[in-house]
N, C-alpha and C positions, 0 to 999 in steps of 0.2 A: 627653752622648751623644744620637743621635739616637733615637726611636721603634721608626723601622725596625732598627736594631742589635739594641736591645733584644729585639723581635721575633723576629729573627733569632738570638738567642744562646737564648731559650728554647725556641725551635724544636727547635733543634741539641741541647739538652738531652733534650727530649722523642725526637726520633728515634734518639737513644743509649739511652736504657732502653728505647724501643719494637725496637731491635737487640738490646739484652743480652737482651733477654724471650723473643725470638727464639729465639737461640740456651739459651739456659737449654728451651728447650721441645724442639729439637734436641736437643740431651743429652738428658735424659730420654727422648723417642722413639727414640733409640738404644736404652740401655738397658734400655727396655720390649721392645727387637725382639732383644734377646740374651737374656730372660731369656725370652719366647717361644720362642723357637729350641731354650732349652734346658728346656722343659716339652715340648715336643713330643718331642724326644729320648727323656727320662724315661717319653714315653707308649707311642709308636712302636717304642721299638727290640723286634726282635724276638728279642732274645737278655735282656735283663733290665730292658725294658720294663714299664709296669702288663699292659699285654695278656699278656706271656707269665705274669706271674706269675699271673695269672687262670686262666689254659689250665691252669695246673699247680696250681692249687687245684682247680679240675674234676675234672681227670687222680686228684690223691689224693681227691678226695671220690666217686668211683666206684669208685675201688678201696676205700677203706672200706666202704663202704657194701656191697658186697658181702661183706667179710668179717665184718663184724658180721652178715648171712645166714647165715654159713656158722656162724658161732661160734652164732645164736640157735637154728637148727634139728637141730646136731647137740648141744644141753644140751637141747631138749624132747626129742629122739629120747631119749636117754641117762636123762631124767628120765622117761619112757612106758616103754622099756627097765626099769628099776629098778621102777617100778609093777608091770607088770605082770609081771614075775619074783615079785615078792613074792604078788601074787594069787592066781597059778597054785601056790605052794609051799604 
């Protein structure tokens, strides 16, 4: 065979894993851009997204939080109440 054949055929080789490597990196970048797609979803949506669930950990930690107010201030009223009943008898 000649030199240049030779040449020629490991060229050919080379440009074919430098294609497959290609595309193999294609794939991949695909499925980076679907699984993207679907974190954003997961983040964004505004029905059972991370933001709403946030909004409504918010939402119940205001409402607790006031009623644990309402529960601490009406057991001291109740516990001053009861003191001072006892004082005055």
């Amino acid at each position: 065979m000649n030199e240049n054949t030779e040449v020629l055929i490991d060229l050919k080789g080379s440009l074919e894993r430098v294609l497959s490597s290609i595309e193999t990196v294609k794939d991949k970048q695909d499925e980076m851009a679907t699984d993207i797609a679907k974190i954003k979803e997961a983040v964004y949506n505004p029905d059972e997204g991370i933001y709403a669930r946030l909004r409504e950990l918010e939402q119940w930690k205001g409402s607790s939080t006031r009623l644990i107010w309402i529960v601490a201030t009406a057991t001291i009223g109740m516990l001053a109440a009861y003191i001072f009943r006892g004082v005055l008898q």
